[in-house]
C-alpha positions in Angstrom: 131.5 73.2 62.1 129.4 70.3 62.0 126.1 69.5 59.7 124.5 68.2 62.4 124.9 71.6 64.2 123.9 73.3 61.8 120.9 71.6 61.2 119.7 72.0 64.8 119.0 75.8 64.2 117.1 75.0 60.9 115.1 72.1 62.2 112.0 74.2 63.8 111.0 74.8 60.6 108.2 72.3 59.5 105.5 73.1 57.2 102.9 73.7 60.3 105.7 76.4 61.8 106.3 77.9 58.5 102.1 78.6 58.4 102.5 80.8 61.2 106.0 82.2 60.4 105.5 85.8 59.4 102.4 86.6 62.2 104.8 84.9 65.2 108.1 85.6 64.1 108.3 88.9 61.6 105.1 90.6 62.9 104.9 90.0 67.0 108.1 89.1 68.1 110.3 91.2 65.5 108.3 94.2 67.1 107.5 93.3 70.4 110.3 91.3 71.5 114.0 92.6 69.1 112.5 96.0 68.6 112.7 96.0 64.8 109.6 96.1 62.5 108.8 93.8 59.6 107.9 97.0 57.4 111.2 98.9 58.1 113.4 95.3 57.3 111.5 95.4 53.9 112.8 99.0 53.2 115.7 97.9 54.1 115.4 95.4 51.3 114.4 97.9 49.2 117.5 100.2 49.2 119.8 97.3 48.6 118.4 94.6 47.0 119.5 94.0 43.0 117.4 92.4 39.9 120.2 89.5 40.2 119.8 88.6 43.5 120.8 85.8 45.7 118.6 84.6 49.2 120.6 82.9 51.9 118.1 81.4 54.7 115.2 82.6 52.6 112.3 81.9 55.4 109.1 82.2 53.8 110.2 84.2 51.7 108.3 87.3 53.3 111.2 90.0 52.6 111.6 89.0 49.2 107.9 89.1 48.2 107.0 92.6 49.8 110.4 94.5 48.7 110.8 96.4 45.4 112.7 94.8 43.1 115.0 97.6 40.8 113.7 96.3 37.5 110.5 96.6 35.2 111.5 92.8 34.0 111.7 89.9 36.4 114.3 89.7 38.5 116.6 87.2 38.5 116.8 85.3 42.0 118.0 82.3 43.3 117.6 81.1 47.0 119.3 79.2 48.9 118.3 77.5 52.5 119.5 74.6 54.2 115.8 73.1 55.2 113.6 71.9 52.2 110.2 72.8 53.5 111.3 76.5 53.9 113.2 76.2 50.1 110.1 74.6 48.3 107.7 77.2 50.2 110.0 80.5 49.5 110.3 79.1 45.7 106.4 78.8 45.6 105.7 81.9 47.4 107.6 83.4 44.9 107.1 81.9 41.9 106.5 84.8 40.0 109.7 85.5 39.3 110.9 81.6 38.5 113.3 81.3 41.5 116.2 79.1 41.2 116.0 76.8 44.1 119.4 75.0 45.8 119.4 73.1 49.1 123.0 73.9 51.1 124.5 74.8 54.3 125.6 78.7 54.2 128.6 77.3 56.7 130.0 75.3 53.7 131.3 76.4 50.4 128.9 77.0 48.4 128.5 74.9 44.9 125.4 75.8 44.0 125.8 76.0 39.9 125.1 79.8 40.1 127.5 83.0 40.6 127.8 86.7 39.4 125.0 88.1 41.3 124.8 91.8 42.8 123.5 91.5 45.8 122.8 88.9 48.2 120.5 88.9 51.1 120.8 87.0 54.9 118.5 87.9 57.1 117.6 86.0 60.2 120.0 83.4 59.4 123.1 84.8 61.7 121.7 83.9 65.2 120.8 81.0 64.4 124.0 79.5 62.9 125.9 77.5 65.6 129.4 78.9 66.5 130.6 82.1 67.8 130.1 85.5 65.9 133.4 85.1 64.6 133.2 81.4 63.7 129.9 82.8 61.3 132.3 84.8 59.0 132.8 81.6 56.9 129.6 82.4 55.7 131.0 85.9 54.2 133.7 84.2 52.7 131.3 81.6 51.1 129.4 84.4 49.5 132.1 86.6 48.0 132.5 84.3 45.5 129.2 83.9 44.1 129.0 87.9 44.0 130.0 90.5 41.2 132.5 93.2 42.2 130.6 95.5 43.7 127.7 93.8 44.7 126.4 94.1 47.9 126.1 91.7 50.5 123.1 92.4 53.3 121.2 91.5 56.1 120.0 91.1 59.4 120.8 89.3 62.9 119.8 89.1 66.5 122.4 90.1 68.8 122.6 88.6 72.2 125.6 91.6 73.9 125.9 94.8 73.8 121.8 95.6 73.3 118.8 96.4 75.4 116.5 92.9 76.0 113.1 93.5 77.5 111.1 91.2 78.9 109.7 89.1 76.4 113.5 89.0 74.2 115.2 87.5 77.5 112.6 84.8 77.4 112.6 84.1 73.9 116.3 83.9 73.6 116.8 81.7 76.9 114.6 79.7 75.6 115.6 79.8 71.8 119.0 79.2 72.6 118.4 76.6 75.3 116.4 74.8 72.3 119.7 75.1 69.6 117.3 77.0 67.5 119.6 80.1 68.2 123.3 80.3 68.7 123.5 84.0 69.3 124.2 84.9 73.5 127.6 85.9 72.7 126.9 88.0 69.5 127.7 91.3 69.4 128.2 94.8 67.4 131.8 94.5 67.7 132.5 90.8 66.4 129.9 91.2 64.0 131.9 94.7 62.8 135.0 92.4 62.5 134.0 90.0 60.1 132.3 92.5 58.2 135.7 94.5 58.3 137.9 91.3 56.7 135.5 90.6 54.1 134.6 93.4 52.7 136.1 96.6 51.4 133.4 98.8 52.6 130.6 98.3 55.7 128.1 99.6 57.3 125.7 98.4 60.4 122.8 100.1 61.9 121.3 99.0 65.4 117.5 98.8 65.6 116.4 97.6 68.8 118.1 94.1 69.9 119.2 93.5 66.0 121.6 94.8 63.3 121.2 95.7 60.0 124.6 95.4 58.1 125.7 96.1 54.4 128.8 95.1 52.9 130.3 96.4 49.9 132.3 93.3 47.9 
């Protein structure tokens, strides 16, 4: 798995695209197009989220700033994305709660100085990683070891099989993965339930609209 590859579904993300991030991306085409509403990915967040958490593809940080964090202190996070302008504008976003900030590629091992947390989030990172479904589990197997027994590992992902598209998700995904900004026509429930099965003791995935929310239990 190349870093040039992976880079390729990272590199959209300039500070201009970021600005618009959360209206374009989380708002109109996480309801409109995958079928899967900002607010019900932030209670998501809130049922399995940790005050020692660790942020894999963190975004804009969006999820992280409107979930509930189970702590009256501040939480302790640390976030993790391979493209700087989406690091340095999570970590300010949420600056709040003095975010540790490392620059890495979820596809490699990860070194980032950190480990022990309980829970770790991914969401929208998946489809956008290059490789088949099954190729992605590295990134499972990179996380484990940064994560206290049991700690959960969470998040969410675009599938390209085994789901309903409507009109405006076929166009955004032939286009998206025409692009190399998504990897994801060949994901589906079944591959995605396999490398959750050999990496975690327990699972669990729920199937809202063209995406899946998945838990696993380290």
């Amino acid at each position: 798995m190349t870093s040039e590859a992976a880079h390729a579904g990272s590199r959209i993300y300039t500070k201009s695209t970021l600005s618009i991030y959360d209206i374009y991306v989380l708002r109109f085409s996480g309801r409109f197009a995958w079928q899967c509403s900002a607010p019900l990915v932030v209670d998501f967040y809130n049922r399995y989220i940790s005050a020692n958490h660790l942020e894999v593809g963190v975004g804009t940080g969006y999820f992280l700033d409107k979930c509930r964090f189970p702590s009256y202190t501040s939480p302790l996070l640390a976030l993790v994305d391979l493209n700087p302008n989406r690091l340095q504008g999570a970590a300010k976003r949420l600056s709040r709660y003095s975010p540790l900030a490392y620059q890495a590629n979820a596809l490699e091992p990860l070194s980032i100085g950190a480990t022990g947390f309980d829970s770790a989030g991914l969401s929208y990172l998946l489809h956008s990683l290059p490789g088949s479904m099954l190729r992605k589990g590295i990134v499972f197997k990179n996380l484990k070891s940064l994560i206290n027994k049991d700690g959960v590992v969470f998040g969410t992902t675009i599938l390209g099989q085994g789901v309903k598209h409507n009109f405006l998700a076929r166009v955004l995904m032939k286009i998206y993965n025409s692009m190399g900004f998504f990897s994801n026509w060949d994901d589906s429930l079944p591959d995605l339930e396999n490398i959750l099965k050999e990496n975690f003791r327990e699972y669990s995935i729920q199937g809202v609209g063209c995406m899946a929310l998945f838990v696993g239990l380290v």
